[in-house]
C-alpha beads as a LAMMPS data file, in Angstrom:
LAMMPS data file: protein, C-alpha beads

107 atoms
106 bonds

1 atom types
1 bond types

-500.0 500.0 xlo xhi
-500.0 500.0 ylo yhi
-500.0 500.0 zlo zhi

Masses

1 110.0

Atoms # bond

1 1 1 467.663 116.718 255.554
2 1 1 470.531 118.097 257.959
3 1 1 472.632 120.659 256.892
4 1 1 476.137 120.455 258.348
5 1 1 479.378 122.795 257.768
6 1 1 482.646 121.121 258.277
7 1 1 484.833 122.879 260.591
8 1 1 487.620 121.980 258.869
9 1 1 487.511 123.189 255.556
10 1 1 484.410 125.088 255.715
11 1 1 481.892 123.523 253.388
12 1 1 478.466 123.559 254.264
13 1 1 476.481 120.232 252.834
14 1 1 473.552 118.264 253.204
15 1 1 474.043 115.184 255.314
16 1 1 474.807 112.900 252.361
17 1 1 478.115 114.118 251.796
18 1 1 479.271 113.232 255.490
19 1 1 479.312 109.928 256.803
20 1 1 478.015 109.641 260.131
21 1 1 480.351 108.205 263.085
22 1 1 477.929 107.607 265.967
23 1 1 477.972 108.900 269.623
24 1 1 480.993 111.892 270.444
25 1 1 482.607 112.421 273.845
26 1 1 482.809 108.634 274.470
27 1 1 485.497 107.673 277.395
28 1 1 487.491 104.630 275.345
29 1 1 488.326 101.610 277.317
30 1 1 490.711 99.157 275.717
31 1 1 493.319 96.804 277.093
32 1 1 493.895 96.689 281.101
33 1 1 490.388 97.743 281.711
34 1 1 487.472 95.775 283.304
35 1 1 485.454 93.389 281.489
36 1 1 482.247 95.898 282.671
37 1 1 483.850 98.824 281.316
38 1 1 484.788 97.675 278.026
39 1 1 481.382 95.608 277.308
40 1 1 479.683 99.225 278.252
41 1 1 482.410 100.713 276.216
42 1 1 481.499 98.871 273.029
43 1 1 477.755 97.748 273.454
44 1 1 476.066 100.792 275.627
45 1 1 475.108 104.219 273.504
46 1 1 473.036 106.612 274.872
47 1 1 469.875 107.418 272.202
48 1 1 468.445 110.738 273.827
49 1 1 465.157 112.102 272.472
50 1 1 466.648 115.692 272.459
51 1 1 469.816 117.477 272.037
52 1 1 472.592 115.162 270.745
53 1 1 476.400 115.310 270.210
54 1 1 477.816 113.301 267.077
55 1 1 480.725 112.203 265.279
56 1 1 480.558 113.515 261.580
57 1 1 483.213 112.474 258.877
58 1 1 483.415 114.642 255.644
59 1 1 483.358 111.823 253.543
60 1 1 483.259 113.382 250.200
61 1 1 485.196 116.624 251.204
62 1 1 488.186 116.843 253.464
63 1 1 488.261 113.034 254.999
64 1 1 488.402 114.703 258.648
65 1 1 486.154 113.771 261.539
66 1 1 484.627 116.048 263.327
67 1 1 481.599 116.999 266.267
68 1 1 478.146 118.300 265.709
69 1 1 475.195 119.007 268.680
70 1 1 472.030 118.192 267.008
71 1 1 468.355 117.874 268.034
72 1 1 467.063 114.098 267.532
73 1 1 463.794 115.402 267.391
74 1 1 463.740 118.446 264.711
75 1 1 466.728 117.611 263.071
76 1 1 468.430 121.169 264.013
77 1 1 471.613 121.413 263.903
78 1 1 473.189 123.349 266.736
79 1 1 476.773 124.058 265.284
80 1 1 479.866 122.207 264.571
81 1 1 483.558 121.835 265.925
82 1 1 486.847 119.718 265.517
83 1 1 486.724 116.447 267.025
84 1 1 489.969 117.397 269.045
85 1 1 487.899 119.343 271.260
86 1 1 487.380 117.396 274.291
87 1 1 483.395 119.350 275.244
88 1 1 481.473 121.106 273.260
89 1 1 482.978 124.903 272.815
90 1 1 481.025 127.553 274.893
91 1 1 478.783 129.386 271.668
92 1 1 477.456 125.622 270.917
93 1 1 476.404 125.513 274.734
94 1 1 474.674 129.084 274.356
95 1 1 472.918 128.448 271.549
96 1 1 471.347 125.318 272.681
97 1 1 470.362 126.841 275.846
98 1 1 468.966 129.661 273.934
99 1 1 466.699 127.273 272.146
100 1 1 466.058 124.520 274.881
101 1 1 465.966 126.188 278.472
102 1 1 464.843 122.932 280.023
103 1 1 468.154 121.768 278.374
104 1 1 470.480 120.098 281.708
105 1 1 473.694 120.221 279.931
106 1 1 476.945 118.449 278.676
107 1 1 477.518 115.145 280.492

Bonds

1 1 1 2
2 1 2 3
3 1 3 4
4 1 4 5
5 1 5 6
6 1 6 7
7 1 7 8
8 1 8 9
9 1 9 10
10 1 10 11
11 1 11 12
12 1 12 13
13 1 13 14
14 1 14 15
15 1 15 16
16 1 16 17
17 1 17 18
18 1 18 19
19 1 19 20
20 1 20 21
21 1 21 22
22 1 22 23
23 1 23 24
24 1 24 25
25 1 25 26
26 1 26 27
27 1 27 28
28 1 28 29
29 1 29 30
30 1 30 31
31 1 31 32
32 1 32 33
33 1 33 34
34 1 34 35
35 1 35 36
36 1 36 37
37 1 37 38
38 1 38 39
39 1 39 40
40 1 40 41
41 1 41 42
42 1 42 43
43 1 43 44
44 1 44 45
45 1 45 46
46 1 46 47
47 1 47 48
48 1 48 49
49 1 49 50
50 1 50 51
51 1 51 52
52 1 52 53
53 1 53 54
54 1 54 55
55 1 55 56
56 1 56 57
57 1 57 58
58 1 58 59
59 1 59 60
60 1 60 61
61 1 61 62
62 1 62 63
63 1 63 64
64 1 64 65
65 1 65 66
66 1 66 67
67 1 67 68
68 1 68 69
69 1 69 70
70 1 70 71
71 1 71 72
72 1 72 73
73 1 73 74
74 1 74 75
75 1 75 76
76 1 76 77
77 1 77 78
78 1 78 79
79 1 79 80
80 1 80 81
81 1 81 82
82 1 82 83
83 1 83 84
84 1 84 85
85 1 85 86
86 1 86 87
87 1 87 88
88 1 88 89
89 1 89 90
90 1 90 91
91 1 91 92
92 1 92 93
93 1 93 94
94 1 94 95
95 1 95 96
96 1 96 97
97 1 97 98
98 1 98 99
99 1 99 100
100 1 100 101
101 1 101 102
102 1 102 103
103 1 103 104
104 1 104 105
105 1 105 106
106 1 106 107
């Protein structure tokens, strides 16, 4: 079971109290854009085997969304930040490279 803490009020809860939101740092394409860029907007998700950034709501807490960098394959939960945040803040980065050498980065 993951253990998450919301960043915005704090509480730290096992995974049934959020409601998960799917893939974070997606580029949105709505009206004006291409027919390509919208289909891959709404229809293409990446589904790494490795280190993974989410969009969490705390569903039975606060109500607000926010980020978390996870492992797909142990479950570890790397840390969490406000869904504001445009990439992942620089101690989330560190500690996933600490962990996962190999690890290529944000993209």
């Amino acid at each position: 079971m993951l253990l998450l803490t919301c960043p915005c009020c704090g509480v730290t809860a096992e995974e049934t109290e959020f409601a998960p939101g799917g893939e974070a740092h997606l580029k949105r394409f709505g009206p004006g854009s291409s027919d390509a860029d919208y289909e891959s907007y709404m229809f293409n998700r990446k589904n790494p085997r490795g280190v993974h950034f989410e969009r969490w709501r705390h569903a039975y807490g606060c109500g607000k969304w926010f980020l978390a960098a996870r492992c797909t394959m142990t479950l570890e939960v790397f840390g969490t930040y406000r869904a504001q945040t445009v990439e992942p803040p620089a101690e989330i980065v560190a500690a996933i490279k600490a962990k996962r050498p190999d690890w290529e980065g944000f993209a």
